[in-house]
Every structure is written in structure tokens, then in C-alpha cells.
FIDREN-682332 format. One record per atom (N, C-alpha, C, O): residue in one letter; x, y, z. Coordinates in pm, 1 decimal, always signed. Layout:
<atoms>
ATOM|a|X|Y|Z
...
</atoms>
This chain:
<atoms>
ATOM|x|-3843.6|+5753.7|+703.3
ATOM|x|-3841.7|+5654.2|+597.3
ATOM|x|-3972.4|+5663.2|+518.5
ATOM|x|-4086.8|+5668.2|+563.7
ATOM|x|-3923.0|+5664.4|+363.5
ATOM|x|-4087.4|+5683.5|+319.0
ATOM|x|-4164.9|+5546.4|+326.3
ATOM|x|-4120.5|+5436.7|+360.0
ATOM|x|-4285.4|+5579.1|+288.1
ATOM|x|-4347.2|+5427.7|+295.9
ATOM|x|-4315.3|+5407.5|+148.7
ATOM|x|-4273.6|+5483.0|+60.9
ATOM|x|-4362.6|+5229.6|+154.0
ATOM|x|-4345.3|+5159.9|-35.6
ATOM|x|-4475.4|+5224.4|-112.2
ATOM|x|-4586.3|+5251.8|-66.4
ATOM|x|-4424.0|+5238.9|-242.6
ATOM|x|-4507.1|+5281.8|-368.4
ATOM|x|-4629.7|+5148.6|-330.0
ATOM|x|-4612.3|+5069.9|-236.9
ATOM|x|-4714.3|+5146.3|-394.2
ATOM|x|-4822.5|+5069.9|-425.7
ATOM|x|-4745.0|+4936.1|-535.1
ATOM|x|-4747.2|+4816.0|-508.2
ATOM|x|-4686.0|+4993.8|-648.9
ATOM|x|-4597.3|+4905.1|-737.6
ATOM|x|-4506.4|+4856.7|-634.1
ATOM|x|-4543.9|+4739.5|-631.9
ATOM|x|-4405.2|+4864.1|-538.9
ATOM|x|-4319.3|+4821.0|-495.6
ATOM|x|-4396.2|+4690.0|-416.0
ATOM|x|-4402.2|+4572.4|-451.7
ATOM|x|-4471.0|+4778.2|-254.2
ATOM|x|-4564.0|+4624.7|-208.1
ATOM|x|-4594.6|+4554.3|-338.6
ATOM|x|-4555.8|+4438.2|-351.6
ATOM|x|-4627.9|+4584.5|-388.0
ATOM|x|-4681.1|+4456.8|-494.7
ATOM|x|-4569.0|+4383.3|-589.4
ATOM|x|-4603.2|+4290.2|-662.3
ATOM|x|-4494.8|+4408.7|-586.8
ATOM|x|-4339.0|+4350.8|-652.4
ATOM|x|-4317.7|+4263.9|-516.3
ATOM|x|-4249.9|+4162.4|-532.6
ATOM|x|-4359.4|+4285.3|-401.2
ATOM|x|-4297.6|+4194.3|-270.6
ATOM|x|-4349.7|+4121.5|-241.1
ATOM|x|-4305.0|+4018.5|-190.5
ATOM|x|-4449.0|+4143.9|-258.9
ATOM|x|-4626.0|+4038.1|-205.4
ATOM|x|-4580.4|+3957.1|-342.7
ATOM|x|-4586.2|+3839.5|-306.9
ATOM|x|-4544.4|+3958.6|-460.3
ATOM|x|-4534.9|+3861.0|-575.1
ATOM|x|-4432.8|+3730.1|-542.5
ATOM|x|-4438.5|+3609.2|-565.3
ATOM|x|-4309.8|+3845.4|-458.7
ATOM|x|-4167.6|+3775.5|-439.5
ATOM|x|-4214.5|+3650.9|-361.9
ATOM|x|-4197.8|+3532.4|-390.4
ATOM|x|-4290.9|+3719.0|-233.9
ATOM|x|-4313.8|+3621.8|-122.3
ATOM|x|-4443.4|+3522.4|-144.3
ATOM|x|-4470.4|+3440.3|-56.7
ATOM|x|-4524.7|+3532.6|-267.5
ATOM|x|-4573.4|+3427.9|-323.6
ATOM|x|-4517.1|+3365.5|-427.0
ATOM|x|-4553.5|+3375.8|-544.1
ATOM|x|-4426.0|+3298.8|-384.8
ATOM|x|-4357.2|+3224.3|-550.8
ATOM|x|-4415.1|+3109.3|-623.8
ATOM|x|-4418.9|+2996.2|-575.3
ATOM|x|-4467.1|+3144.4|-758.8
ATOM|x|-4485.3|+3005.5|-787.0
ATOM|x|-4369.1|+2894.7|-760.0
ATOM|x|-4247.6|+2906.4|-743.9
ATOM|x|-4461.3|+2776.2|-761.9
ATOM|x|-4383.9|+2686.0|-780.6
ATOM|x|-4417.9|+2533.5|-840.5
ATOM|x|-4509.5|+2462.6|-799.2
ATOM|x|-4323.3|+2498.5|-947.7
ATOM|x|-4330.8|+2396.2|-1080.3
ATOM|x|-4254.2|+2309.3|-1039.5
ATOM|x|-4192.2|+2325.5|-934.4
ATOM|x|-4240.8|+2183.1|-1124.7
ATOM|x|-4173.1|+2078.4|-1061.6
ATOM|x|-4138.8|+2065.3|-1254.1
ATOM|x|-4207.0|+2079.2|-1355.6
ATOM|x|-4011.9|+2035.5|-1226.6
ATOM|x|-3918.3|+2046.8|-1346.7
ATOM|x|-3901.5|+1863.6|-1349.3
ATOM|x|-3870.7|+1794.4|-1252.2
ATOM|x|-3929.2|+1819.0|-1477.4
ATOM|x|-3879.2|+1640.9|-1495.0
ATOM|x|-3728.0|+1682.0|-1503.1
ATOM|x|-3663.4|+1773.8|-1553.6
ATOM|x|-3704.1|+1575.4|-1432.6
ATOM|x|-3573.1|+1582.6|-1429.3
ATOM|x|-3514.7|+1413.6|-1429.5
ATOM|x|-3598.9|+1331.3|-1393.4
ATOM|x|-3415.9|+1375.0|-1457.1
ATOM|x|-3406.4|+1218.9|-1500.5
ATOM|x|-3253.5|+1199.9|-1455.1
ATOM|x|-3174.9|+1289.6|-1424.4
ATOM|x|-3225.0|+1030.6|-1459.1
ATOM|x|-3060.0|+1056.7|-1460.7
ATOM|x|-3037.4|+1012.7|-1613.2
ATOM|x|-3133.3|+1028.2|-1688.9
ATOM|x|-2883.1|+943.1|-1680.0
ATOM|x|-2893.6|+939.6|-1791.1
ATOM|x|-2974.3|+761.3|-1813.7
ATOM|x|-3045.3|+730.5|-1909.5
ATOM|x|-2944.8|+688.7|-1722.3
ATOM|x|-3026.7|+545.4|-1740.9
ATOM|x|-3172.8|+560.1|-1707.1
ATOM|x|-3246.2|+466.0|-1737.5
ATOM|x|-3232.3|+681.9|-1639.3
ATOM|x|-3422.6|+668.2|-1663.3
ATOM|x|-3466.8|+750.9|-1776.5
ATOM|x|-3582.3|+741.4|-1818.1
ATOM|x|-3348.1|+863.3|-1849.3
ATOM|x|-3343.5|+931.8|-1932.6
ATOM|x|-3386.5|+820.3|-2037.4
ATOM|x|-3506.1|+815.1|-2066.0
ATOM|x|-3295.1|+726.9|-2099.3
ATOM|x|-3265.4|+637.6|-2155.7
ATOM|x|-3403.8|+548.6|-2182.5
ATOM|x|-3457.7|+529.4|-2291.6
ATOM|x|-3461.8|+481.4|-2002.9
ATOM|x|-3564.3|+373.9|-2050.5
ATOM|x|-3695.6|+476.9|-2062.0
ATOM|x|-3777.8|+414.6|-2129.3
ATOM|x|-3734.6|+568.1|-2036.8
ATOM|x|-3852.9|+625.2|-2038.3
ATOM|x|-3839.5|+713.6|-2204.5
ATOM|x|-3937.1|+778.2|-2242.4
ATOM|x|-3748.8|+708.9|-2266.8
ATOM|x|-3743.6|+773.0|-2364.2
ATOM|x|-3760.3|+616.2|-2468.3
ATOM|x|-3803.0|+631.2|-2582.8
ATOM|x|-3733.3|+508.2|-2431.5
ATOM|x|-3695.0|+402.6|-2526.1
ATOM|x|-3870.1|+343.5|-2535.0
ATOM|x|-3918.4|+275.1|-2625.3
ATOM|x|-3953.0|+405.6|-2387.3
ATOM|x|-4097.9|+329.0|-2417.2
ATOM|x|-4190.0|+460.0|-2450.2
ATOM|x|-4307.1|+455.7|-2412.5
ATOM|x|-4158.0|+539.2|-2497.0
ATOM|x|-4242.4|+682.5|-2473.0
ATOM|x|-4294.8|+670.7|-2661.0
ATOM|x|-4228.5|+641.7|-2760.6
ATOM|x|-4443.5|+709.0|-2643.3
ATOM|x|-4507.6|+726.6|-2788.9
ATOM|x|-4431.3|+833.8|-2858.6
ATOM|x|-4398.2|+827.6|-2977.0
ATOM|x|-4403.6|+939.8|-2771.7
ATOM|x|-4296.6|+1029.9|-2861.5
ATOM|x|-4210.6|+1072.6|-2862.7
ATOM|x|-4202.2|+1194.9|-2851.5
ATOM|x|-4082.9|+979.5|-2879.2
ATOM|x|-3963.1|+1019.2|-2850.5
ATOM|x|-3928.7|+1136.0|-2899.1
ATOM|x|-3866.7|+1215.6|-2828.7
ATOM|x|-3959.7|+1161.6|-3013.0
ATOM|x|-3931.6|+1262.0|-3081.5
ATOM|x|-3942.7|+1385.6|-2989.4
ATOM|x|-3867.3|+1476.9|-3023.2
ATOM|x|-4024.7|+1411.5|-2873.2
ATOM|x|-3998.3|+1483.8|-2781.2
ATOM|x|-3867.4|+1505.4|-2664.1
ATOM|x|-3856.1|+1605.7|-2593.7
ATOM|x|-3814.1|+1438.0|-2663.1
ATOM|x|-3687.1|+1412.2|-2603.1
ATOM|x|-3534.7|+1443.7|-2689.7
ATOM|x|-3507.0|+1371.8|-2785.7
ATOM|x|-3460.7|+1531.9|-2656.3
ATOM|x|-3341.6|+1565.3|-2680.7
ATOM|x|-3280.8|+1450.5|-2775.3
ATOM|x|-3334.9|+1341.7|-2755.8
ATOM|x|-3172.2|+1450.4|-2881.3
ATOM|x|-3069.2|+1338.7|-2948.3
ATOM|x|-3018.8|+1276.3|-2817.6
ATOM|x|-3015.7|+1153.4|-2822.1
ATOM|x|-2983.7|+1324.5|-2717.0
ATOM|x|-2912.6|+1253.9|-2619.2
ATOM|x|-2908.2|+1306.2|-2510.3
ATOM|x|-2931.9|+1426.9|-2505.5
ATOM|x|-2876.7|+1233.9|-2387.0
ATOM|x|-2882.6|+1275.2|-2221.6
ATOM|x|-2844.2|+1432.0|-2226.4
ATOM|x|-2913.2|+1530.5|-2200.1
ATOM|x|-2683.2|+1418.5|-2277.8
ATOM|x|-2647.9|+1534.5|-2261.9
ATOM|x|-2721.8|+1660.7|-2320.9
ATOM|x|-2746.4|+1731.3|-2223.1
ATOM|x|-2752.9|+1701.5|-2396.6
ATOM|x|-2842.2|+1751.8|-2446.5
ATOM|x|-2954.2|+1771.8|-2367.5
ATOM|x|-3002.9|+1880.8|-2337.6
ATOM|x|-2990.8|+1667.9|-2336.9
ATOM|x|-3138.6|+1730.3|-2220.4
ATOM|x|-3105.1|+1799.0|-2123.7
ATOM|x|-3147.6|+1910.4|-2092.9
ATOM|x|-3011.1|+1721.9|-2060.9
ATOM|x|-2966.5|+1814.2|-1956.9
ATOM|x|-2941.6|+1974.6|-1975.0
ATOM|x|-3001.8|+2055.8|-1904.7
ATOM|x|-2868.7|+2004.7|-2052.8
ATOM|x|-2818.3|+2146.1|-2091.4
ATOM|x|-2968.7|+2189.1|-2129.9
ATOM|x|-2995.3|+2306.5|-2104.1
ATOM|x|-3049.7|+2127.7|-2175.9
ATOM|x|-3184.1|+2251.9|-2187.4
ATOM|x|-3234.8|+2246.3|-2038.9
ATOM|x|-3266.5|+2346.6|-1974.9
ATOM|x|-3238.0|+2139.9|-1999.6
ATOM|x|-3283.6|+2137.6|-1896.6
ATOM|x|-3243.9|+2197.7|-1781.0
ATOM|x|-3351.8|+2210.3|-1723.1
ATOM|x|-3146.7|+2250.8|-1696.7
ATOM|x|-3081.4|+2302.9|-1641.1
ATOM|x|-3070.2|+2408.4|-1687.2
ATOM|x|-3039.5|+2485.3|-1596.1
ATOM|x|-3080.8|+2480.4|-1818.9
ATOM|x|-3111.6|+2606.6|-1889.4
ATOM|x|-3236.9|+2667.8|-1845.6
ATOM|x|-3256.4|+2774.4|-1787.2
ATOM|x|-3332.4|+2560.9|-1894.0
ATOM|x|-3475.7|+2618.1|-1823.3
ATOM|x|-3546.4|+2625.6|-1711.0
ATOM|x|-3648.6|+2690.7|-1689.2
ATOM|x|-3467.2|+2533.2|-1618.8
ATOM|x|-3474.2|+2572.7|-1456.7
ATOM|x|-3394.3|+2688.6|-1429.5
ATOM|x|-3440.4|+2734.3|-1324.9
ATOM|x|-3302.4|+2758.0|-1466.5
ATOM|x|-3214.4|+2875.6|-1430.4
ATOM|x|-3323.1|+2990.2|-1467.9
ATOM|x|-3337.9|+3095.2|-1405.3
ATOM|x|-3387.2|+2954.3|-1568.2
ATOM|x|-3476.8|+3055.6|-1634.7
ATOM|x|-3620.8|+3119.7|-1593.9
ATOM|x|-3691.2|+3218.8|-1612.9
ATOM|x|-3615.9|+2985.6|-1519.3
ATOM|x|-3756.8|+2976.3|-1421.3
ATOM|x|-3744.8|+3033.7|-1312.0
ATOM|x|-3832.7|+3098.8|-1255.5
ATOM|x|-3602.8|+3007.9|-1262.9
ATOM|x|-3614.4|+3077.5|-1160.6
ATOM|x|-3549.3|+3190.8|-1109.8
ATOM|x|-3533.2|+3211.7|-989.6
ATOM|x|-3504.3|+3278.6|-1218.5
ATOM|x|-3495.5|+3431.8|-1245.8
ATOM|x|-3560.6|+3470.7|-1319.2
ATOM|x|-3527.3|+3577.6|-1370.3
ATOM|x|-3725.6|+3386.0|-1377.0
ATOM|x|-3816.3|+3497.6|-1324.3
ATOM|x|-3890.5|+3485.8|-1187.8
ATOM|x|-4006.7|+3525.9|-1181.4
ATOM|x|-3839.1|+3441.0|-1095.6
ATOM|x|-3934.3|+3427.6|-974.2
ATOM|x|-4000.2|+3325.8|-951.0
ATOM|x|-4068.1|+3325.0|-848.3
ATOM|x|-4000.0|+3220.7|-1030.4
ATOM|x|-4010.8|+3084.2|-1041.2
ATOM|x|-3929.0|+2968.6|-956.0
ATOM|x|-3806.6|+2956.3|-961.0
ATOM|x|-4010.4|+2892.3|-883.1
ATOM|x|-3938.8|+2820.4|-757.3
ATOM|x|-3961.9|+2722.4|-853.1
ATOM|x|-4078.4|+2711.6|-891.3
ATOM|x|-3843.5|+2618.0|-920.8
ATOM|x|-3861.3|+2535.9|-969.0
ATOM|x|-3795.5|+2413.6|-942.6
ATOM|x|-3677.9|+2418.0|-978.8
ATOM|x|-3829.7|+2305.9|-892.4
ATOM|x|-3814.3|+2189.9|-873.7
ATOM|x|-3774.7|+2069.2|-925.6
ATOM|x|-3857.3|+2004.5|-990.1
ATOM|x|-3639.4|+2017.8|-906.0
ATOM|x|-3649.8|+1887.1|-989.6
ATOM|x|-3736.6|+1777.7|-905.2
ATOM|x|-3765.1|+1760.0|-786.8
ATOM|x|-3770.9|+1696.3|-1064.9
ATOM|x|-3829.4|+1634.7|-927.1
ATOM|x|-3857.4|+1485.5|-1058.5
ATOM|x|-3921.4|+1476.1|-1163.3
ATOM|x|-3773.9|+1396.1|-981.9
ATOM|x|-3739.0|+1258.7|-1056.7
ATOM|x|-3812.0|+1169.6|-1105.5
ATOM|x|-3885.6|+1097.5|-1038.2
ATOM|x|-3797.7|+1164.5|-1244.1
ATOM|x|-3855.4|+1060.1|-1310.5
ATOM|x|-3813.8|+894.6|-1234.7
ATOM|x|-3694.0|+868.1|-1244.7
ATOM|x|-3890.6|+798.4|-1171.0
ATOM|x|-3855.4|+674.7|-1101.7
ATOM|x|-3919.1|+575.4|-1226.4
ATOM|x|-4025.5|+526.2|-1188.8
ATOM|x|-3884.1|+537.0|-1353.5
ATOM|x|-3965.3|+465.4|-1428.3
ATOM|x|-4060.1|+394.2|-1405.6
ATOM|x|-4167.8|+408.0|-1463.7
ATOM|x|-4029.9|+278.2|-1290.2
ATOM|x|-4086.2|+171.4|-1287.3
ATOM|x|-4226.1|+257.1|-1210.1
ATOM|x|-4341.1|+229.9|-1244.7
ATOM|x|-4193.4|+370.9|-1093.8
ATOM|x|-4290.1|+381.1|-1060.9
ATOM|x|-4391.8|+496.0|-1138.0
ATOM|x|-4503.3|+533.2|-1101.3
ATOM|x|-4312.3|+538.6|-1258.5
ATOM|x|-4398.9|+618.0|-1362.2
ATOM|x|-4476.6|+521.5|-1433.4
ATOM|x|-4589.9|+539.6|-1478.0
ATOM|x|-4418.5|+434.2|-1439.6
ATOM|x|-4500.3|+335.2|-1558.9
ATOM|x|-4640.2|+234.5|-1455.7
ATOM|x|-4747.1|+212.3|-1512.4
ATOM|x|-4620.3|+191.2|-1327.6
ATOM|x|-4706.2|+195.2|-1269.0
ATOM|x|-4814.5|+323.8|-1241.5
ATOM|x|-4919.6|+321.5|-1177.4
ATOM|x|-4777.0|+389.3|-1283.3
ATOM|x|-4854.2|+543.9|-1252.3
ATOM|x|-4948.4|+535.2|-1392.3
ATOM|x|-5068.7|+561.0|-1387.8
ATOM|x|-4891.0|+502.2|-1497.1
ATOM|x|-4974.2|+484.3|-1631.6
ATOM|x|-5089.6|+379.0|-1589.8
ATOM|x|-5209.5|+390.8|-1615.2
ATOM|x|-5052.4|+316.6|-1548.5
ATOM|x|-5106.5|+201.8|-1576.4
ATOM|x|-5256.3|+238.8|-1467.6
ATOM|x|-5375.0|+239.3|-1500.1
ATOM|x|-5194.9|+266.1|-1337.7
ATOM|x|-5299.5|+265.5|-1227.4
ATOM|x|-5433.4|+401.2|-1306.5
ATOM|x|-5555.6|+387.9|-1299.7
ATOM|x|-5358.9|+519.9|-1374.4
ATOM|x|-5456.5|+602.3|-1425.8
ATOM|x|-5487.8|+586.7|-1589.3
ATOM|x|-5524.6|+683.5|-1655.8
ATOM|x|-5472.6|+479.9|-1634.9
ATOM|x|-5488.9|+470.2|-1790.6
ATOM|x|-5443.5|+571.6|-1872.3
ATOM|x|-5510.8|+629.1|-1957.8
ATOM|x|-5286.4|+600.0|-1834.5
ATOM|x|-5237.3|+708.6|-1909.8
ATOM|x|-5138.7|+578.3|-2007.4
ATOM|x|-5140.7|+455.5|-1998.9
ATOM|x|-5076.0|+651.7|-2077.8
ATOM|x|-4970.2|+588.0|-2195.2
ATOM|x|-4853.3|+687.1|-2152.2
ATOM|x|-4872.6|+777.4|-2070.7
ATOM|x|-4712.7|+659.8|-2222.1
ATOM|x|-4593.0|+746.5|-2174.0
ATOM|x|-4566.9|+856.1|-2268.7
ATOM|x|-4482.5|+844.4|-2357.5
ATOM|x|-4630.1|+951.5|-2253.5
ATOM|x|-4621.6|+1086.0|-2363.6
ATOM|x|-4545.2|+1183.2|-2249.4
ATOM|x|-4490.0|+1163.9|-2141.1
ATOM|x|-4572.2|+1292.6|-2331.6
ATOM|x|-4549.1|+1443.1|-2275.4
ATOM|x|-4648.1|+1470.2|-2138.2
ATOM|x|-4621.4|+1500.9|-2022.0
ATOM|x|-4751.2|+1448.4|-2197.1
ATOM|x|-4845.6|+1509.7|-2127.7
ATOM|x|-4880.4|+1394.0|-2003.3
ATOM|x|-4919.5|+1444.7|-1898.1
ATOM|x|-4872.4|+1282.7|-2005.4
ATOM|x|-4843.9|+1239.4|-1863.4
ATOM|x|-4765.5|+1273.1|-1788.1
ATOM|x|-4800.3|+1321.1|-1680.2
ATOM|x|-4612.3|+1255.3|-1828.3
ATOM|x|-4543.3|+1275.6|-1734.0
ATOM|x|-4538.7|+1389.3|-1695.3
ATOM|x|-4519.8|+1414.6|-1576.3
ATOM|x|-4557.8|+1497.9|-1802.4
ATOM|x|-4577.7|+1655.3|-1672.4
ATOM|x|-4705.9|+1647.3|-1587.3
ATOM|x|-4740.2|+1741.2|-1515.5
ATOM|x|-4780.3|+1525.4|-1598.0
ATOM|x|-4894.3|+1532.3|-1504.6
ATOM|x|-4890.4|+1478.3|-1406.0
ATOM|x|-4962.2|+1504.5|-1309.5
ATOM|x|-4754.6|+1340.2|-1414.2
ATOM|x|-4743.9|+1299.9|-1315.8
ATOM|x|-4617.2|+1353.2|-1222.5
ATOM|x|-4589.7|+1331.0|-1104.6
ATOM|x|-4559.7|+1423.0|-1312.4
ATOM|x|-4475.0|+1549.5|-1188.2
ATOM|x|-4502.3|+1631.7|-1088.5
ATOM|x|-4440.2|+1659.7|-986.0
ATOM|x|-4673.9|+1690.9|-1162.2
ATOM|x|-4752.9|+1783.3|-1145.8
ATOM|x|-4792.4|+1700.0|-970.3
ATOM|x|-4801.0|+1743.4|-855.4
ATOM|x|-4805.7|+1577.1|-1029.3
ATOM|x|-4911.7|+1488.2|-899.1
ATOM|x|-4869.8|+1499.1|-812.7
ATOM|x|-4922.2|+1546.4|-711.9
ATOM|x|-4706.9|+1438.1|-831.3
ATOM|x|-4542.6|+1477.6|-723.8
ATOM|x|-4596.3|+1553.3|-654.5
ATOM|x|-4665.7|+1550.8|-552.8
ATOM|x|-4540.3|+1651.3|-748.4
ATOM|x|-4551.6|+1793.3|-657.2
ATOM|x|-4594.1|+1848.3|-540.0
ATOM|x|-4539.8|+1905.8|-445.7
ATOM|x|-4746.3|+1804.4|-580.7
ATOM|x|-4821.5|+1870.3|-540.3
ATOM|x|-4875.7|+1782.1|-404.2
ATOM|x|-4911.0|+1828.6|-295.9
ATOM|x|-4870.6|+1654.1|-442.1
ATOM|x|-4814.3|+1528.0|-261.7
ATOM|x|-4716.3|+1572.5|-170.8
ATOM|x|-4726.5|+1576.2|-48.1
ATOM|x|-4605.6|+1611.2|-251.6
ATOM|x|-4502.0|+1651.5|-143.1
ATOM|x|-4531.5|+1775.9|-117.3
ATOM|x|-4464.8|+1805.8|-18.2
ATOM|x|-4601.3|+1875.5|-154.7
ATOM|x|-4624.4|+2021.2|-121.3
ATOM|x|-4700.9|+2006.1|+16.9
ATOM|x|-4664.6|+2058.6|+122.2
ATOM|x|-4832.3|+1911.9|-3.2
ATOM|x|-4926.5|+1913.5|+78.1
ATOM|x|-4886.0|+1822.9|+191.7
ATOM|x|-4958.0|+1813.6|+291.1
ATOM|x|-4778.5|+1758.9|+180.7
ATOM|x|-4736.5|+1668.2|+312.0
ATOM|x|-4654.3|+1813.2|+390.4
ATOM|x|-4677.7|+1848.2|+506.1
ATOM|x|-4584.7|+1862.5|+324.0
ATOM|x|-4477.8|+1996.1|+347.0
ATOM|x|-4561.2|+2076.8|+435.2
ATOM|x|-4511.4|+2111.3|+542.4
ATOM|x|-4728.9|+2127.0|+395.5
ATOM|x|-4817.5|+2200.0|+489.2
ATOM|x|-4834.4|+2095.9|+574.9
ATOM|x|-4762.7|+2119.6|+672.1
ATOM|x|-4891.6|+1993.5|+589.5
ATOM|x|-4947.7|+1924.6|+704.3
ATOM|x|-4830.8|+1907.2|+790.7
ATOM|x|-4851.8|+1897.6|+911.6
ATOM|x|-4679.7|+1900.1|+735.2
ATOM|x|-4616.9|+1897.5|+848.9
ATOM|x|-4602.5|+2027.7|+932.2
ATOM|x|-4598.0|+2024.7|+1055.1
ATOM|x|-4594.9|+2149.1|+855.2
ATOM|x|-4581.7|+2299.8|+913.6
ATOM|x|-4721.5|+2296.3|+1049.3
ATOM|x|-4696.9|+2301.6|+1169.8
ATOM|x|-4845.1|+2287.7|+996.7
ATOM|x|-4940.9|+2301.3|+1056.8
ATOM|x|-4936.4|+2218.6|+1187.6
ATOM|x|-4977.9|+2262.6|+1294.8
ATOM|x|-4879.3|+2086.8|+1169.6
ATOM|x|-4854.7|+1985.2|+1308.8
ATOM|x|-4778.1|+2095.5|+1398.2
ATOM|x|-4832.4|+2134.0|+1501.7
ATOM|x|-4634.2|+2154.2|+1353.9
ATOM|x|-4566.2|+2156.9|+1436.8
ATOM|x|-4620.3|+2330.3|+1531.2
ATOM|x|-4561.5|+2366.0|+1633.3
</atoms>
């Protein structure tokens, strides 16, 4: 058996490090109130349906390129407590920050449980 090219290990070592993103993801009633208090709606789709279909477009997309991507739920009440506790307002750029925060809590609970067991 030959051994792997130098390009190949390294196409595998990429595979078996996957990024990984946390995709907002909503139902159509947090769709609804987080879009009705947000400074820019204008960032948000004409309608649920619509988000969805990009949305579910661009998680498919993410993750054929090798992208581990995550929904991971908008809870209003506790997004809007999330503004409040970090003096954010309801834009774009919070809430991918507070997805980001998600994430990255449940990632690190995910190691501390591996490491316990």
C-alpha cells in the first residue's frame, strides 16, 4: 500500500479538524418578535419563509465545504436579556455574537464533559 501524498494527509488532518459555526436559526413566532424589535429589520428576509430557504441553503453550503454548522436558537426573551446584561441593542452583529457565545458554552461544557469521563 503506498503511503498518502503530503496533499492528501493534509486534506484529512483538515477533514478531522472541522470548523465549527453556529447558524441563527429561529422558529416562525421568534422569527417574527426579534425581527419586530431589531434596529434593522431590513436585515431579515420579507418573511419566515424566506428566511428559512436561505437559511437552510446556507447551512447545506457550510457544510459541503467542511463546515460543521449548527443551528442554534434564537430564545428572545433570553436574547433580549443578553442585550441588556452586555449593553448590546438587537442588530446583526449581536445576535451573531450572541450565537457565537452559545456556541462556544455548549462547546466547552461538550470538552469538560469528554475530559470527566
Amino acid at each position: 500500500m503506498r503511503k498518502p501524498t503530503l496533499y492528501q494527509s493534509l486534506k484529512a488532518k483538515r477533514r478531522s479538524q472541522s470548523l465549527v459555526i453556529g447558524v441563527t436559526w429561529y422558529t416562525e413566532e421568534t422569527w417574527a418578535e426579534v425581527k419586530a424589535s431589531a434596529l434593522d429589520p431590513e436585515c431579515f428576509e420579507d418573511s419566515f419563509a424566506k428566511w428559512k430557504t436561505m437559511a437552510v441553503a446556507a447551512r447545506r453550503n457550510f457544510q459541503r465545504s467542511g463546515v460543521l454548522a449548527l443551528e442554534c436558537q434564537i430564545v428572545p426573551g433570553e436574547f433580549f436579556a443578553w442585550c441588556v446584561l452586555n449593553d448590546q441593542v438587537n442588530n446583526a452583529k449581536s445576535r451573531a455574537e450572541f450565537v457565537s457565545e452559545k456556541l462556544s458554552a455548549v462547546h466547552e461544557e461538550g470538552a469538560q464533559t469528554t475530559q470527566a469521563e
